[in-house]
VOZALO-613611 format. One record per atom (N, C-alpha, C, CB): x, y, z. Coordinates in pm, whole numbers, padded with zeros to 5 digits, always signed. Glycine has a CB too. Example, Ala and Ser with C-alpha at 12.3 -4.5 7.8 and 13.67 -1.06 7.14 Angstrom:
// VOZALO-613611
+01319-00569+00780 +01230-00450+00780 +01320-00330+00780 +01131-00447+00905 +01285-00225+00708 +01367-00106+00714 +01290+00003+00787 +01408-00060+00572 
This chain:
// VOZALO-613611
+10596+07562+09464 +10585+07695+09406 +10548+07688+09258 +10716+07771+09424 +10635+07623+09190 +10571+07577+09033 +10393+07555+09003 +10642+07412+09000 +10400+07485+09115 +10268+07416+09101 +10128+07520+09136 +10274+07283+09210 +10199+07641+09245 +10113+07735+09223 +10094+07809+09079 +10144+07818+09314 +10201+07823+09031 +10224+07909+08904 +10137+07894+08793 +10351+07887+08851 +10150+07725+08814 +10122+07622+08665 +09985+07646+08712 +10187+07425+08641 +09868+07697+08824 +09741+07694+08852 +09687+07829+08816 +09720+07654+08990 +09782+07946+08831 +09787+08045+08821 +09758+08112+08652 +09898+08057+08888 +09851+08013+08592 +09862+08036+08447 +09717+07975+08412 +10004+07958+08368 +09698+07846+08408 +09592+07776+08390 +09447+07881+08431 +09616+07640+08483 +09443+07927+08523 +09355+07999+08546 +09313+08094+08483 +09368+08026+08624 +09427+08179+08476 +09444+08343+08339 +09418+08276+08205 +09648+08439+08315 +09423+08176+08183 +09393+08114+08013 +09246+08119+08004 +09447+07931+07976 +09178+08017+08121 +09048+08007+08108 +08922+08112+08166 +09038+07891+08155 +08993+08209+08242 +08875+08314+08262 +08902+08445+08244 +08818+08313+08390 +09072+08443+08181 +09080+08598+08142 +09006+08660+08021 +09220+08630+08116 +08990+08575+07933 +08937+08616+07779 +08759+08643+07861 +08960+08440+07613 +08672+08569+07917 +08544+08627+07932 +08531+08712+08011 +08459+08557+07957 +08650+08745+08147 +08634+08901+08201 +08680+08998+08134 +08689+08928+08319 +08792+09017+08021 +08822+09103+07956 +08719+09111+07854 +08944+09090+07922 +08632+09059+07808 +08480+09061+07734 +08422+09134+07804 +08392+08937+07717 +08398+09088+07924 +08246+09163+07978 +08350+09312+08048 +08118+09029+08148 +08455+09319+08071 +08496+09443+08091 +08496+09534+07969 +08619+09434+08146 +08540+09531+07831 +08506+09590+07724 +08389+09625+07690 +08540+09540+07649 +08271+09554+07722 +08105+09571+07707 +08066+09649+07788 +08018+09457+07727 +08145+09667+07912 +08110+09777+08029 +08164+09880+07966 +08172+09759+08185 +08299+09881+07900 +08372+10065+07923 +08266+10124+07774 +08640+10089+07878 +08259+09984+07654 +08161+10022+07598 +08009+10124+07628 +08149+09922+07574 +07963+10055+07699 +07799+10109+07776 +07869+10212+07876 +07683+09956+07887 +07965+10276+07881 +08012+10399+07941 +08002+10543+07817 +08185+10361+07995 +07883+10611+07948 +07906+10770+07891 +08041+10828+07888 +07831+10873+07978 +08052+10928+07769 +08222+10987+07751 +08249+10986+07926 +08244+11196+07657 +08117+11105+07968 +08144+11136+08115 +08212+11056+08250 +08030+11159+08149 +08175+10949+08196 +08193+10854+08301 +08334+10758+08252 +08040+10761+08320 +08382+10776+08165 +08497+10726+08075 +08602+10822+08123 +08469+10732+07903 +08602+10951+08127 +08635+11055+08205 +08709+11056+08308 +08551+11098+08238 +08588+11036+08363 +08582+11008+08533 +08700+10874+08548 +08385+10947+08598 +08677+10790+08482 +08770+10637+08481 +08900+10667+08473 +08746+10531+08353 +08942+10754+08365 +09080+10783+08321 +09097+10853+08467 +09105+10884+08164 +09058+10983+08500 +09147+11104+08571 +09152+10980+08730 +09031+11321+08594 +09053+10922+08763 +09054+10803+08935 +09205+10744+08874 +08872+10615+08961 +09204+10661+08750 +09292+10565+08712 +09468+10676+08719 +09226+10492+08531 +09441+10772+08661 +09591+10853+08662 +09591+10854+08816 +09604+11034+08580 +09547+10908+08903 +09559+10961+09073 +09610+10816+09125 +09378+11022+09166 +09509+10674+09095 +09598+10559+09185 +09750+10532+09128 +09514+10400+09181 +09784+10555+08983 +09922+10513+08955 +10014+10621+09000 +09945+10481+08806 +09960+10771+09001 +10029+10834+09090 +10102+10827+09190 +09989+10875+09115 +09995+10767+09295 +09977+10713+09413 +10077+10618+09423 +09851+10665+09432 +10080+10519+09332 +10113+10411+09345 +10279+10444+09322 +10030+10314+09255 +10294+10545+09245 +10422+10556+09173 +10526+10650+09291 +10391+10641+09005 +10450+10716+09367 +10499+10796+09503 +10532+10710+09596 +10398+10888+09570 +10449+10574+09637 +10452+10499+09772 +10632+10416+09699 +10259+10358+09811 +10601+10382+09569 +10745+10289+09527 +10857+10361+09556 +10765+10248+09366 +10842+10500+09552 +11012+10577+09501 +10987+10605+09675 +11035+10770+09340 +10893+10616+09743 +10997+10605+09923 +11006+10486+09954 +10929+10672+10080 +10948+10346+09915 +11013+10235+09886 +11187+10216+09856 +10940+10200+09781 +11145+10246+09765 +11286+10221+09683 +11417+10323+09749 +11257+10267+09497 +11394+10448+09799 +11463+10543+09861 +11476+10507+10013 +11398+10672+09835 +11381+10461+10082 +11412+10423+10208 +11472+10270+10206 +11283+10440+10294 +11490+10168+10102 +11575+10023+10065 +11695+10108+10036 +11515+09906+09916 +11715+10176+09970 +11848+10227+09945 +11934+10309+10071 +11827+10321+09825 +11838+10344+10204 +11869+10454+10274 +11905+10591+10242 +11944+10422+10331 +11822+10646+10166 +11810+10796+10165 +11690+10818+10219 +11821+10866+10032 +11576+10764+10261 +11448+10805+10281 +11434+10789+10417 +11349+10736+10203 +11357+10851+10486 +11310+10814+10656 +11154+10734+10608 +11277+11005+10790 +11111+10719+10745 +10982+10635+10713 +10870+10719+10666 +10930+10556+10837 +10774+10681+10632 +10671+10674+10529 +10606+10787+10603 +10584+10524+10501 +10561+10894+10577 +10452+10999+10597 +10343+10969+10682 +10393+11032+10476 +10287+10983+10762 +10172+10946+10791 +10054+10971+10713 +10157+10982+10891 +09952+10906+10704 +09902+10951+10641 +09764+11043+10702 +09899+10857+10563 +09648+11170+10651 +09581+11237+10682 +09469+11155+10754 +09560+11313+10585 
């Protein structure tokens, strides 16, 4: 397990700094419009994300029934 970690870390050292480059050069070459658009998608998945945890966390605790179906 370490040894995944220690590959893991090693990895984020050597290719996080040039994708966080060329990701800054992108939001850069972004119209306001489309910067916009990035933020309001980006609020809706942590939304999302922040709804699926608390019936997580409510159905681990047993107050919750199972998960909604979805549409």
């Amino acid at each position: 397990m370490a040894l995944h970690i220690a590959l893991l870390a090693r990895a984020a050292r050597r290719y996080g700094p040039p994708l966080a480059h060329a990701a800054y050069r992108r939001w850069q070459a972004m119209t306001p419009e489309e910067k916009e658009r990035y933020r309001r998608q980006m609020r809706e998945y942590a939304g999302r994300g922040r709804q699926l945890a608390k019936g997580a966390t409510g159905r681990a605790r047993g107050r919750g029934g199972p998960p909604e179906p979805r549409p």
